[in-house]
ZASETOR-816053 format. One record per residue: residue number from 1; y, x, z of N, C-alpha, C in turn. Coordinates in nm, 2 decimals. Layout:
% residues N
- i; n_v; n_u; n_w; ca_v; ca_u; ca_w; c_v; c_u; c_w
- NUM; Y; X; Z; Y; X; Z; Y; X; Z .
...
% end
This chain:
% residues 121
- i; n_v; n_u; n_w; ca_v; ca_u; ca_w; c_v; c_u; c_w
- 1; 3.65; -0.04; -1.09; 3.61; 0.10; -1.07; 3.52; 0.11; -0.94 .
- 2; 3.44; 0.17; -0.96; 3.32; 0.18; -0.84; 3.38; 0.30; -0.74 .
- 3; 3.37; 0.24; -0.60; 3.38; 0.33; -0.50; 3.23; 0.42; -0.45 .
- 4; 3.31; 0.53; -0.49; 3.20; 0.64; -0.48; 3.22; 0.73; -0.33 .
- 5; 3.30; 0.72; -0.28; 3.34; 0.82; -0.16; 3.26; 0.73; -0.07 .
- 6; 3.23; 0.65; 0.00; 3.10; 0.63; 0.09; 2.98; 0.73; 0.02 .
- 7; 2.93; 0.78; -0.03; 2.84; 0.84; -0.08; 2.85; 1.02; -0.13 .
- 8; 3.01; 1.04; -0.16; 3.00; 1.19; -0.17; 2.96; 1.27; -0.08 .
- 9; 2.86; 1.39; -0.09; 2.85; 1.48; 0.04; 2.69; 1.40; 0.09 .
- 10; 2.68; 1.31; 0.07; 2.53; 1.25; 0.15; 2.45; 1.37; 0.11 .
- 11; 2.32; 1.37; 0.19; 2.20; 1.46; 0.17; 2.11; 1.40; 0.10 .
- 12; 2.05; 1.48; -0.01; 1.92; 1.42; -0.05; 1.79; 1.42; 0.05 .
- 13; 1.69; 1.30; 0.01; 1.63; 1.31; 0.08; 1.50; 1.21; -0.01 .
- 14; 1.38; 1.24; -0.03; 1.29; 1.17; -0.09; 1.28; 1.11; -0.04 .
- 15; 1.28; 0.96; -0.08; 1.29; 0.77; -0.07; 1.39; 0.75; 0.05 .
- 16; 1.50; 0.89; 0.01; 1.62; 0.83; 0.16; 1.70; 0.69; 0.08 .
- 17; 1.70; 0.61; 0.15; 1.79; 0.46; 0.10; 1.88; 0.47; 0.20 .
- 18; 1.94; 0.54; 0.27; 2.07; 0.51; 0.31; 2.07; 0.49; 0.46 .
- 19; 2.18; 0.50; 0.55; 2.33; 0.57; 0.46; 2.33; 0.68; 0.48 .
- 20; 2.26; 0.78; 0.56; 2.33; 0.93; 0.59; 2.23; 0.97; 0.47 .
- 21; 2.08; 0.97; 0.40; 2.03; 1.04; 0.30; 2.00; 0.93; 0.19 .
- 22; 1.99; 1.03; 0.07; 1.93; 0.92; -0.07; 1.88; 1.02; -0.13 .
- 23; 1.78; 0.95; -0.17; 1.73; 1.00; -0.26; 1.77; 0.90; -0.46 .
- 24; 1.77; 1.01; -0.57; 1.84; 0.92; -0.69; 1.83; 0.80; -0.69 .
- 25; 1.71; 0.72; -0.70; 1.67; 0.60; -0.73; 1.77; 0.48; -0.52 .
- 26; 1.73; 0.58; -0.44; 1.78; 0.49; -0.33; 1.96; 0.53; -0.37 .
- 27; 2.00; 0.59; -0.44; 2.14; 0.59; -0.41; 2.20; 0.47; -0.54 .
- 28; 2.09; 0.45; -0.67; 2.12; 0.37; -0.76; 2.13; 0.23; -0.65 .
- 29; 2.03; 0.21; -0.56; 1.96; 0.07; -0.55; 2.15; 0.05; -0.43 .
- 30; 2.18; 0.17; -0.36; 2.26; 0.13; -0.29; 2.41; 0.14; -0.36 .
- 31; 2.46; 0.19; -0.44; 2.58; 0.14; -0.55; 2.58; 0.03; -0.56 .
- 32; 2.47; -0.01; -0.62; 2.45; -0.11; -0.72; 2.49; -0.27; -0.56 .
- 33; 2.43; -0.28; -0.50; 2.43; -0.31; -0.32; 2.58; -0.32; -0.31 .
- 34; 2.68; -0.19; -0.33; 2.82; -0.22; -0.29; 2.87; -0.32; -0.35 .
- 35; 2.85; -0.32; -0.53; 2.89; -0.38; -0.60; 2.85; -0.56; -0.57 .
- 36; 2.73; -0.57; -0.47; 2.73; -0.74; -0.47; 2.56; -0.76; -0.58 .
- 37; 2.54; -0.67; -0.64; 2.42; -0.69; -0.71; 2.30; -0.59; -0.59 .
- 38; 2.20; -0.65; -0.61; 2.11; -0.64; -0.53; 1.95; -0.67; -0.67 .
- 39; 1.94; -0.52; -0.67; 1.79; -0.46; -0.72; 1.71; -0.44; -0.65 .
- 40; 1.55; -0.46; -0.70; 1.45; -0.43; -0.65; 1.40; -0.30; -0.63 .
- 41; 1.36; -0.27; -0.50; 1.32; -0.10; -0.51; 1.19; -0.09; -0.59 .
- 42; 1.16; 0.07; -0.59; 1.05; 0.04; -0.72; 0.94; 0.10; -0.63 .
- 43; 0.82; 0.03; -0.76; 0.69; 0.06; -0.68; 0.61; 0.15; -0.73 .
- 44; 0.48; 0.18; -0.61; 0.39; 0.30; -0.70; 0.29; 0.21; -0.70 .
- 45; 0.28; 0.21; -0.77; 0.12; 0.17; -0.87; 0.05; 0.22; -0.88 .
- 46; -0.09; 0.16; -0.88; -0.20; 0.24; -0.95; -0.22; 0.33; -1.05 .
- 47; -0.16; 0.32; -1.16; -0.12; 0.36; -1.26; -0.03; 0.49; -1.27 .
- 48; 0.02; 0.52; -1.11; 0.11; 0.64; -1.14; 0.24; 0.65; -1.18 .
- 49; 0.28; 0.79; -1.21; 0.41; 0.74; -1.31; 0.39; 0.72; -1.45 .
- 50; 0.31; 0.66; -1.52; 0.33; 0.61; -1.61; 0.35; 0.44; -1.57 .
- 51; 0.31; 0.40; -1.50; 0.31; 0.25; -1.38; 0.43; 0.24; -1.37 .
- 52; 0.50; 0.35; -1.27; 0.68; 0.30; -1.25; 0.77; 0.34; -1.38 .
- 53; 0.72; 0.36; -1.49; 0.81; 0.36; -1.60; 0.76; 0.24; -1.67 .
- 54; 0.69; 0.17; -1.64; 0.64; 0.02; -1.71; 0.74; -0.03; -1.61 .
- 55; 0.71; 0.01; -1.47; 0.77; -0.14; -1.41; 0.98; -0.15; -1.45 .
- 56; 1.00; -0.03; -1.45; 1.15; 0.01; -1.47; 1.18; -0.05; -1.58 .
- 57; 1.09; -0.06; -1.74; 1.15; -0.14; -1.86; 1.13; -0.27; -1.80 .
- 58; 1.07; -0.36; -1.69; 1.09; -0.47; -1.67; 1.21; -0.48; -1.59 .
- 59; 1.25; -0.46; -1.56; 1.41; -0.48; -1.50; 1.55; -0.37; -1.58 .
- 60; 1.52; -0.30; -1.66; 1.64; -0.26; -1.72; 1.64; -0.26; -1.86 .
- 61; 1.73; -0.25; -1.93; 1.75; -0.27; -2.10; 1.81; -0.15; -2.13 .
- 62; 1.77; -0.11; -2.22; 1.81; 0.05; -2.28; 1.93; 0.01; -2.37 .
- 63; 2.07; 0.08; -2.37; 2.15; 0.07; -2.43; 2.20; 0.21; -2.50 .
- 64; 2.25; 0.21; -2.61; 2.33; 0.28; -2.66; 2.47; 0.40; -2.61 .
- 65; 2.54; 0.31; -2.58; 2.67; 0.36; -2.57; 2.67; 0.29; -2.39 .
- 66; 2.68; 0.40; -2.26; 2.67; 0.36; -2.13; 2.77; 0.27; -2.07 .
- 67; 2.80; 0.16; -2.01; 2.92; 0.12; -1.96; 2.91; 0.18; -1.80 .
- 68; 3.02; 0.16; -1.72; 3.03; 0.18; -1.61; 2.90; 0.09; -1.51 .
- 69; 2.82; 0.13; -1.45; 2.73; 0.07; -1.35; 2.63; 0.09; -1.42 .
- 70; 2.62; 0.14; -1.54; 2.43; 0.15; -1.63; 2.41; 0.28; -1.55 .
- 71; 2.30; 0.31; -1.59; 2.25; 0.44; -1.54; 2.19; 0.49; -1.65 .
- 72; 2.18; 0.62; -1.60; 2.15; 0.73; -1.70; 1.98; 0.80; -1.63 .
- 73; 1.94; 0.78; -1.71; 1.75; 0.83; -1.71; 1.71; 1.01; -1.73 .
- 74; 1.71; 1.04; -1.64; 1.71; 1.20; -1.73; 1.53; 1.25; -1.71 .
- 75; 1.51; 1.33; -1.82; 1.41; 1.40; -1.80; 1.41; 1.56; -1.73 .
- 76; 1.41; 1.58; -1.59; 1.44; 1.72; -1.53; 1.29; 1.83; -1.53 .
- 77; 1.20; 1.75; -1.48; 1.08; 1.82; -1.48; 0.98; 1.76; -1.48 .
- 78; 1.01; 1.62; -1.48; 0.88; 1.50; -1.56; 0.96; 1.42; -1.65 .
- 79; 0.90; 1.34; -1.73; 0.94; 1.24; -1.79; 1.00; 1.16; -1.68 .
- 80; 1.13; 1.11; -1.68; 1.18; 1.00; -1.61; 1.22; 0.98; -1.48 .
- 81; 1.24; 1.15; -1.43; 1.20; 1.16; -1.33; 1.33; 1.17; -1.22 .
- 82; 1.46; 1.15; -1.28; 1.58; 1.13; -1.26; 1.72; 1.08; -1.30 .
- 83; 1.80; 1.03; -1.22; 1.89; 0.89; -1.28; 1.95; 0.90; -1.14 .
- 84; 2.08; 0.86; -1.23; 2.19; 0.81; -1.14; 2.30; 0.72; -1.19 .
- 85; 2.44; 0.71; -1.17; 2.53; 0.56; -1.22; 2.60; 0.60; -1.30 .
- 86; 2.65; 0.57; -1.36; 2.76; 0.63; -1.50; 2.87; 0.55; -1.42 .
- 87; 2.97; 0.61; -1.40; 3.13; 0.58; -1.41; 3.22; 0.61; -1.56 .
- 88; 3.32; 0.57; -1.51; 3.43; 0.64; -1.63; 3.42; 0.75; -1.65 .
- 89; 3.47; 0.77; -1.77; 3.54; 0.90; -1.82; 3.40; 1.02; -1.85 .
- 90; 3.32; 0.97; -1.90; 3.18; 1.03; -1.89; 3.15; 1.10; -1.80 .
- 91; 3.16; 1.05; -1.69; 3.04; 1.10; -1.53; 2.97; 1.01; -1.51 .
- 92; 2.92; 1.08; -1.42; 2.80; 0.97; -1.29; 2.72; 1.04; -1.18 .
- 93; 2.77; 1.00; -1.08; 2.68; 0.98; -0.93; 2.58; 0.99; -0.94 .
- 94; 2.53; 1.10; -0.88; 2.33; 1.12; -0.85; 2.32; 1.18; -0.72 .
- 95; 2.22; 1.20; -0.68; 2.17; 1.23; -0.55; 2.09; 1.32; -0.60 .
- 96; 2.10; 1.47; -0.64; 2.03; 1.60; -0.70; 1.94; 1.63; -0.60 .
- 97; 1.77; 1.68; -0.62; 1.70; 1.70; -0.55; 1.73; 1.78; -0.48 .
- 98; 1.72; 1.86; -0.30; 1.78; 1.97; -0.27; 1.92; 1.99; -0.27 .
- 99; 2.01; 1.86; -0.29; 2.15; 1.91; -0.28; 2.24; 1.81; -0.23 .
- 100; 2.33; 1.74; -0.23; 2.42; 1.62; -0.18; 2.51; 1.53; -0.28 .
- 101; 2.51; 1.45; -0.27; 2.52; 1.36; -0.39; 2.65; 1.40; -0.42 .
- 102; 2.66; 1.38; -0.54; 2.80; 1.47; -0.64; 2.83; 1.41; -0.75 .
- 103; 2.93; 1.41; -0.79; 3.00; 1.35; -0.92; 2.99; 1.44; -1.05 .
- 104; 2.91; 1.42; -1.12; 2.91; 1.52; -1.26; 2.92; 1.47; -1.38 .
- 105; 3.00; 1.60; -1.47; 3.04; 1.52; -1.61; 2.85; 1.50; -1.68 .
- 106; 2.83; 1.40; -1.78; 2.73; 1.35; -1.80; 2.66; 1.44; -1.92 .
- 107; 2.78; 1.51; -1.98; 2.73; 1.57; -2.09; 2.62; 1.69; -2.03 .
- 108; 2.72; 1.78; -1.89; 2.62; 1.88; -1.83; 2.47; 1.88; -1.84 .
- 109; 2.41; 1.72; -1.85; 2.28; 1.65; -1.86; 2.19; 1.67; -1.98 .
- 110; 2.27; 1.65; -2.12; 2.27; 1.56; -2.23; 2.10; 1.66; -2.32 .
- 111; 2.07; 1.71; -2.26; 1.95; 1.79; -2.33; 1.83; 1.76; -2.21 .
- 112; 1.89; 1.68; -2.10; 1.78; 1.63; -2.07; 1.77; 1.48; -2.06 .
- 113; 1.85; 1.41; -2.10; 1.91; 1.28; -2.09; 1.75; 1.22; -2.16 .
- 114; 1.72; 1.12; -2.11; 1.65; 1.02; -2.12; 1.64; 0.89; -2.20 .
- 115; 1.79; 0.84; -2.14; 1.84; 0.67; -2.18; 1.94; 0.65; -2.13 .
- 116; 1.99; 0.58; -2.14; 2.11; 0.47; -2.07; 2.04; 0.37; -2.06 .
- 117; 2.04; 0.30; -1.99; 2.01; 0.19; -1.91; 2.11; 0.05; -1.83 .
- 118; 2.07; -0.06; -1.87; 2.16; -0.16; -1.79; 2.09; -0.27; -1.71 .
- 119; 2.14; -0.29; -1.63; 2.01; -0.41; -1.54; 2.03; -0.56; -1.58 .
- 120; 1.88; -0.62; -1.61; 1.86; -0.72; -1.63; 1.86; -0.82; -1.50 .
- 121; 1.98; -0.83; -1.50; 2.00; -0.97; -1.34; 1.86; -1.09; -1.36 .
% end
């Protein structure tokens, strides 16, 4: 089971990587960090965001049915443009733009849901 309480209550913060702000993508990179796996942060490319959704299918695999540590891809107001960890019991940890990282059921999401996702070590 993934320890989430280092992280409840944090502030969002664009490209915060820790520890007092995160932003989604820095709060994936730092979960994933507690757990002993260690990802690459992602890049902006020439190319834009169509660029960091090329480079993202190179380090994750799109799955079906989420296990605990995949992440969830949502579409909020761009394509791709939010994600956070899937835990049990259908939730997952995000760092919500403008708010502090929080535990939500996953379905709340499910009309903007994206993918599931798992990392390719």
């Amino acid at each position: 089971m993934i320890n989430t309480t280092p992280f409840i209550g944090k502030r969002f913060e664009y490209l915060g990587r820790g520890p007092s702000t995160y932003d989604c993508f820095g709060l994936v990179i730092a979960v994933y960090a507690m757990e002993g796996i260690e990802i690459p942060d992602y890049e902006y490319p020439e190319e834009g965001h169509a660029g960091i959704i090329e480079n993202f299918h190179r380090h994750w695999t799109k799955v079906q049915h989420p296990s605990e540590l995949d992440i969830a891809l949502f579409n909020m107001k761009a394509e791709c443009d939010h994600m956070g960890v899937c835990l049990q019991n259908g939730k997952f940890i995000h760092a919500p733009m403008n708010s502090t990282v929080k535990i939500e059921k996953l379905c709340r999401y499910k009309s903007r849901l994206y993918g599931y996702f798992e990392y390719k070590s």
